[in-house]
C-alpha positions in Angstrom: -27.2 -146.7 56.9 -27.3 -144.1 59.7 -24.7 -140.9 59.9 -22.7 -142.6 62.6 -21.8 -145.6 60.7 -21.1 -143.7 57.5 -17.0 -143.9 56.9 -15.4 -140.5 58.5 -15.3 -138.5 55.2 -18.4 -140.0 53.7 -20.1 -138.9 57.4 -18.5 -135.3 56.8 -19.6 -135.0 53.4 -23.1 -135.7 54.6 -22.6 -133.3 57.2 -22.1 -130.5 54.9 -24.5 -131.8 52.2 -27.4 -131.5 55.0 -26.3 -127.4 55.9 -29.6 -125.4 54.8 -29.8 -121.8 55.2 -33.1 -120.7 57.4 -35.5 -118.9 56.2 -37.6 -115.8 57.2 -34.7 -115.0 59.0 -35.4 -111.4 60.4 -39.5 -112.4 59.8 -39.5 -113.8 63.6 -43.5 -114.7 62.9 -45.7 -114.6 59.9 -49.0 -115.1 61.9 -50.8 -112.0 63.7 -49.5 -110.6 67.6 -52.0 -110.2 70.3 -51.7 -106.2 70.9 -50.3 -106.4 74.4 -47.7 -109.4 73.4 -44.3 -109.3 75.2 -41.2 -109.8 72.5 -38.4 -112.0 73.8 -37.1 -112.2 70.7 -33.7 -109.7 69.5 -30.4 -108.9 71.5 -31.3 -105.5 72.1 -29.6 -103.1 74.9 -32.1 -101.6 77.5 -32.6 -97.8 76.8 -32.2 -96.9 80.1 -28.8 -97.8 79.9 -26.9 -96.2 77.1 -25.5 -92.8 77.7 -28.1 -91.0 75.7 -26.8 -87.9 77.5 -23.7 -88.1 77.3 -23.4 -88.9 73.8 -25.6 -85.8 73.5 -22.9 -83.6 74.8 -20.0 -85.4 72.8 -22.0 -84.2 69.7 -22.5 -80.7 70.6 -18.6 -80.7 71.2 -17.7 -82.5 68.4 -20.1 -80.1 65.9 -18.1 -77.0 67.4 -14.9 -77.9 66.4 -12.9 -75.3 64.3 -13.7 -76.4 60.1 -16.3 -78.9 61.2 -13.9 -82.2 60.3 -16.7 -84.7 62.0 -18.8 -83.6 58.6 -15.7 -84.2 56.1 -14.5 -87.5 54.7 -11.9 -89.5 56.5 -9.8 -92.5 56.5 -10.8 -95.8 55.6 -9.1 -97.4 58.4 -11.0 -95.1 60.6 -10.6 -91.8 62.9 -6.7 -92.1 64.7 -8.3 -91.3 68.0 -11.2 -93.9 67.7 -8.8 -96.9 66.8 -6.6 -95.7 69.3 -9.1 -96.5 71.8 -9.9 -99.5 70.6 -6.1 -100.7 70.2 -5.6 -99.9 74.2 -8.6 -102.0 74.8 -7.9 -104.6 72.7 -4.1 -104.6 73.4 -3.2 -104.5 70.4 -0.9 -102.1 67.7 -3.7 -99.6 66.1 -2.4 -100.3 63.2 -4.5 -103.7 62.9 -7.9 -101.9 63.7 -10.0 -100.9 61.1 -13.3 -99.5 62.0 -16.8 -100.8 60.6 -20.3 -100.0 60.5 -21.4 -102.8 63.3 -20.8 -106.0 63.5 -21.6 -108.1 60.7 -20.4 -105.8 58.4 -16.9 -106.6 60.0 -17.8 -110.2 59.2 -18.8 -109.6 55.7 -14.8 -107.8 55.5 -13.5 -110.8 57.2 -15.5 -113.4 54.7 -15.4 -111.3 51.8 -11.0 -111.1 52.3 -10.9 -114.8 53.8 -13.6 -117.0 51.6 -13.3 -118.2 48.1 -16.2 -119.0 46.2 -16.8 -122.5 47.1 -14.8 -122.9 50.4 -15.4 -125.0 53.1 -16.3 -123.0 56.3 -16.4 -124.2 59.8 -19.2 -122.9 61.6 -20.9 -123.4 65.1 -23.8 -125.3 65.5 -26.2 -124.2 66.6 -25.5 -120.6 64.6 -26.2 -117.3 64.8 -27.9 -117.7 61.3 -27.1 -114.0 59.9 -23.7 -115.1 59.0 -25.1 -118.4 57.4 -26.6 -115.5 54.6 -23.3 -113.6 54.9 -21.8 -116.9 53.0 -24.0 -117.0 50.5 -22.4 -114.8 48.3 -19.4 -116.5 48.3 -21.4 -120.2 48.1 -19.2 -121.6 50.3 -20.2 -124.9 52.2 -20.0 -125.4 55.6 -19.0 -127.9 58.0 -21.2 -127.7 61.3 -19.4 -128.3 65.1 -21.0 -128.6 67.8 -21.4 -126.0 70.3 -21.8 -127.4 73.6 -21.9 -125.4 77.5 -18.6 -124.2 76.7 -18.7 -123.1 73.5 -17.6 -124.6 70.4 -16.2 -128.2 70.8 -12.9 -128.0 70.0 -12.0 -131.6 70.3 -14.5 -132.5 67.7 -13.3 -130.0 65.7 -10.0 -131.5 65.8 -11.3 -135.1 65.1 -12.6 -133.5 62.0 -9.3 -131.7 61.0 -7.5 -134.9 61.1 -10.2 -136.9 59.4 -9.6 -134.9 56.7 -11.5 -131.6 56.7 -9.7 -128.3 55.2 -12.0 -125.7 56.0 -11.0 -122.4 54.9 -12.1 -120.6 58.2 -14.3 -121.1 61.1 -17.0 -119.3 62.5 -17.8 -119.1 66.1 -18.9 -117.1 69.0 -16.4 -117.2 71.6 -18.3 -115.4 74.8 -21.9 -116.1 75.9 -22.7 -118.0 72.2 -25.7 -117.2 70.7 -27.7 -119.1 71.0 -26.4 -121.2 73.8 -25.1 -119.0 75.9 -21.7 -121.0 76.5 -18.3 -118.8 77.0 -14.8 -120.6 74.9 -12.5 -121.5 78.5 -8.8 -120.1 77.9 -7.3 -123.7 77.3 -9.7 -124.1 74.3 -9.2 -120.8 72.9 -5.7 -121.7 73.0 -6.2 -125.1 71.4 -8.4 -123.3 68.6 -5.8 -120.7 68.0 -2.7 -123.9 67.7 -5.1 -126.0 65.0 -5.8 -122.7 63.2 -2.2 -122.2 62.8 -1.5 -125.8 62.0 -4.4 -126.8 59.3 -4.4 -123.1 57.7 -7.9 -121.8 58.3 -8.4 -118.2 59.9 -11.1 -118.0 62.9 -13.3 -115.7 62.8 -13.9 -114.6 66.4 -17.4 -113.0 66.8 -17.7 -111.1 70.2 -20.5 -108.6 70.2 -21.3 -109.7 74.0 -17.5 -110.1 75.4 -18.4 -106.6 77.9 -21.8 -107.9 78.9 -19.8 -110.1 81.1 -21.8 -110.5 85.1 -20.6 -113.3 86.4 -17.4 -115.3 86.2 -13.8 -114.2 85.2 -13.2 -112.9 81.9 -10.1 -114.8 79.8 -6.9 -112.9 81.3 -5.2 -112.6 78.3 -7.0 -112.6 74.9 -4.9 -115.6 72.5 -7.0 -114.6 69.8 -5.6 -111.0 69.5 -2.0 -112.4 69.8 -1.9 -114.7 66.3 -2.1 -114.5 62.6 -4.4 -116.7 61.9 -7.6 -114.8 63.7 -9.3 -112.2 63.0 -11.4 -110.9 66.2 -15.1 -109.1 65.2 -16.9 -106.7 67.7 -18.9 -103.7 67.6 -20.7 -100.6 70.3 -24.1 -102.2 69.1 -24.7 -104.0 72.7 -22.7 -101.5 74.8 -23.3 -97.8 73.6 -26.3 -98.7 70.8 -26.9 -100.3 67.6 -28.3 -97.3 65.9 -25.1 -95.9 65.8 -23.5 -98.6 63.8 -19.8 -98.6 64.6 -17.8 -101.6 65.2 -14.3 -102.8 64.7 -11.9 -105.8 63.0 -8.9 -107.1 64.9 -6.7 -107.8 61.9 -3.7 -110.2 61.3 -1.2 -107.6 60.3 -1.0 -109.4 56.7 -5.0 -109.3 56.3 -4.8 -105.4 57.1 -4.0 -104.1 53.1 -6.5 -106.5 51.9 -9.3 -105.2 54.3 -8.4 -101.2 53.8 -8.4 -102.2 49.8 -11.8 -104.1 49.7 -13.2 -101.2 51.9 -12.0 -98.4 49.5 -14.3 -100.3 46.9 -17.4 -100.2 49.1 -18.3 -97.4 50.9 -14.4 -95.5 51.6 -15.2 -95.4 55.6 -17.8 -95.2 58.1 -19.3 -92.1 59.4 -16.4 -89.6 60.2 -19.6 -88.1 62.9 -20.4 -90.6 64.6 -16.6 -92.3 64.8 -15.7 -88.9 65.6 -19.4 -88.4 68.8 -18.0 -91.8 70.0 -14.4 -91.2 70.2 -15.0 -88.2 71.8 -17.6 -89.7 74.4 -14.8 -92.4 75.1 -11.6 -90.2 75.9 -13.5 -86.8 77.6 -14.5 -89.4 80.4 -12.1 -92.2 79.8 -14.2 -93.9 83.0 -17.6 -93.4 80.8 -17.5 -96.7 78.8 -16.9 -99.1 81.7 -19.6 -96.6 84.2 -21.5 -97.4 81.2 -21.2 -101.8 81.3 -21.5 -101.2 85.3 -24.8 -100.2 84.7 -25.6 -102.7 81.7 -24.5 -105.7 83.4 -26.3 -104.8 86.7 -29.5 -104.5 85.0 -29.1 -107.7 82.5 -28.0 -109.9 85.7 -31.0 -109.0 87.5 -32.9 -109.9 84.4 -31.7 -113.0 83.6 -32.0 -114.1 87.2 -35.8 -112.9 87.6 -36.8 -114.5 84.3 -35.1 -118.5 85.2 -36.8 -118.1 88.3 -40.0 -117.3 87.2 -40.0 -119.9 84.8 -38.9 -122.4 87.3 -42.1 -121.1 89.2 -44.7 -121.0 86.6 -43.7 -124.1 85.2 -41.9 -125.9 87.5 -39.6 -129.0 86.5 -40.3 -128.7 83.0 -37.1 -126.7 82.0 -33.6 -127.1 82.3 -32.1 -123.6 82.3 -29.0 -122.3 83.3 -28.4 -118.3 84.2 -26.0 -117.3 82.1 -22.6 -115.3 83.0 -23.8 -112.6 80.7 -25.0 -111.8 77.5 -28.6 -111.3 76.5 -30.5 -114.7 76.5 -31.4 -117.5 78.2 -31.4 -121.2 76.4 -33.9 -123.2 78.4 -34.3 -126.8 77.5 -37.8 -128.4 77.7 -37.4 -132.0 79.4 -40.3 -133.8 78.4 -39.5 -135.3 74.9 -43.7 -135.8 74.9 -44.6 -132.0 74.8 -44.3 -130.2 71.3 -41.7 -127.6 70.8 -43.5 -125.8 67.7 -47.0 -126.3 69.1 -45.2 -124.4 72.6 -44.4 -121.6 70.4 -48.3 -121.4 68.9 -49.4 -121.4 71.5 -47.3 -118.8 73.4 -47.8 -117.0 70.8 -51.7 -117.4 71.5 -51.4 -116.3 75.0 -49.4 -113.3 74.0 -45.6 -113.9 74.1 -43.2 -113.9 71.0 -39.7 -116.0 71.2 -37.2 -117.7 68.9 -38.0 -121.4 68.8 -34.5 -123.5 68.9 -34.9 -125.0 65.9 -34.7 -122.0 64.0 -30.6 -121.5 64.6 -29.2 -125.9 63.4 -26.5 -125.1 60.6 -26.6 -129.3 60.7 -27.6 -132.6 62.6 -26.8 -133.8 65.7 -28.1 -131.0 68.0 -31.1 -130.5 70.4 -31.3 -126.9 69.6 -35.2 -127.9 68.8 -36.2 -128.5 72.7 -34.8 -125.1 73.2 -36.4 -122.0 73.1 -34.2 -118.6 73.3 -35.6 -115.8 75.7 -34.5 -112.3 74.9 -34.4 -110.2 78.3 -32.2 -107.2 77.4 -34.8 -104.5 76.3 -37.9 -106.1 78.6 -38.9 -105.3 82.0 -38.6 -107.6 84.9 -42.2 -107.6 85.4 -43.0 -107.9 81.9 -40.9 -111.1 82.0 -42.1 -112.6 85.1 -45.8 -112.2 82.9 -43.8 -113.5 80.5 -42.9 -116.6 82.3 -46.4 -117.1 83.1 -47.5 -117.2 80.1 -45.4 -119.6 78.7 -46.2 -121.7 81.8 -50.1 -121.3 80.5 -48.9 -122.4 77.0 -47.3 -125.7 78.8 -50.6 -126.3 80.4 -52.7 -126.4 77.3 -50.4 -129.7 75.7 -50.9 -130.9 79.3 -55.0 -130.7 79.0 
């Protein structure tokens, strides 16, 4: 009996029953790097493109403030002036912001306040696999859906919902998914938002790329800040820097007591300094943040668009890839079902460039995430991905003979 012809709760059950966590996740490769090999492998921001300087000079002013208060303890919710900024941008009361140290420690908040041991969680699939080991302390299962070219597929999530599924949340990235790349359209978000509200579950919108946005409209109006049943994750890590680990929780007002009490348990509040460097960076220029994603999504663009075409060159015909309308990756597809993905990666590796194989990010079945490799270009040079790109082409040619 296949999965297709199992009955629909039967098939889900199996679904969740085939979920495994990956492994090595952070280990990228166990086998030894040329010296000169080229790492396509993390989100990371280009240097030359966070204010270094400027947040210098916030510092300086920040440390000269009458009784030093950027060295003292503060509020767990987080500086006023820093989730004042962050309410304006979010448009939203600052009462439902509470800062966090980065991103995924806003979603271990969110599962930690939303997830009972044992729940059934809703995830995308293929995942960003770091929040796959954020469940496991509350051993929930999880019920894969699909993520297609526009993000999550909401009408199979719905088929699902009325099949029977009651997950407790949902996990998804709503703008340029990692790993695929594909941005949630307005209509869906809205249609995610209404079956949240009307099965029970809370989303849990993950948007550490929503500002590296270089192509294409953004969303006019953001449904997931406007409903009780979603609580919206981000964080500075991709726009200002990750070492500086500050992010922020949109909260359902309801969820906002239950955050600020589990927080008080952990670790009280994040750095009063550096909430205090980065609120000052952001309102002494209030034009420094978007100068700032000018730059960002200038440099990523011209990135992304060097590195499709110079794998189109190098090996022509034998991707399908798609620039994306921001982010930090690209997803190509390999076409020919004959040449092997995991031997690709060997011997990529071999000729001295370092990528996540697709197959590493499935939280279940039914996916091709194994034909796809994902190609980091934030941090790398163009020419160092157009050698990249080359590369990779050689690697092609070896299964060729």
């Amino acid at each position: 009996m296949t999965l297709d012809t199992l009955p629909a709760l039967d098939r889900r059950t199996a679904l969740v029953s085939a979920f495994t966590v990956p492994k090595g996740f952070g280990d990228q490769t166990l086998r030894e790097r040329r010296a000169d090999a080229i790492e396509l492998l993390g989100g990371i921001p280009d240097p030359s493109v966070l204010p270094a300087r400027e947040l210098a000079e916030a510092t300086a002013r920040v440390l000269s403030q009458p009784g030093q208060p950027a060295l003292q303890y503060s509020r767990t919710e987080g500086i006023p002036a820093l989730r004042e900024w962050i309410a304006a941008r979010e448009g939203v009361p600052v009462s439902r912001i509470v800062v966090t140290n980065g991103g995924f420690h806003g979603l271990a908040l969110a599962i930690q306040t939303t997830v009972e041991r044992g729940d059934l969680v809703a995830v995308d699939n293929p995942i960003f696999p770091l929040f796959l080991r954020g469940l496991e302390l509350s051993a929930a299962r999880t019920l894969p859906v699909r993520v297609g070219a526009e993000g999550i597929d909401v009408e199979e999530l719905g088929r699902l919902l009325r099949e029977g599924a009651r997950p407790a949340a949902l996990y998804t990235v709503p703008d340029f998914h990692n790993p695929t790349q594909g941005s949630l359209p307005l209509e869906a978000r809205k249609e995610l938002v209404r079956l949240a509200e009307h099965y029970g579950f809370v989303v849990l919108a993950d948007n550490p790329y929503r500002e590296l946005r270089f192509s294409g409209p953004a969303p006019e109006d953001e449904p997931f800040n406007h409903s009780e049943r979603v609580i919206h994750v981000n964080t500075f890590t991709k726009t200002l820097g990750p070492g500086l680990r500050l992010g922020w929780l949109v909260l359902p007002d309801r969820l906002v007591p239950d955050v600020v009490a589990l927080r008080s348990r952990q670790d009280s509040h994040s750095s009063t300094l550096v909430q205090g460097v980065v609120a000052e960076l952001l309102t002494h220029d209030p034009g420094i943040f978007d100068a700032t994603l000018d730059r960002a999504r200038a440099l990523y663009a011209s990135r992304a668009r060097a590195l499709a075409e110079a794998l189109e060159r190098e090996a022509p015909g034998e991707f399908d890839v798609e620039v994306p309308g921001g982010g930090l990756f690209l997803w190509p597809r390999l076409r020919d079902a004959s040449i092997d993905a995991d031997r690709l990666a060997a011997d990529a590796s071999a000729e001295g460039v370092e990528y996540q194989r697709g197959s590493f990010f499935p939280s279940g079945p039914g996916t091709d995430a194994a034909r796809h490799l994902r190609l980091a270009f934030g941090d790398t040079a163009q020419e160092r991905l157009v050698q990249a790109a080359v590369r990779i082409g050689r690697a092609l040619h070896r299964q060729r003979g």
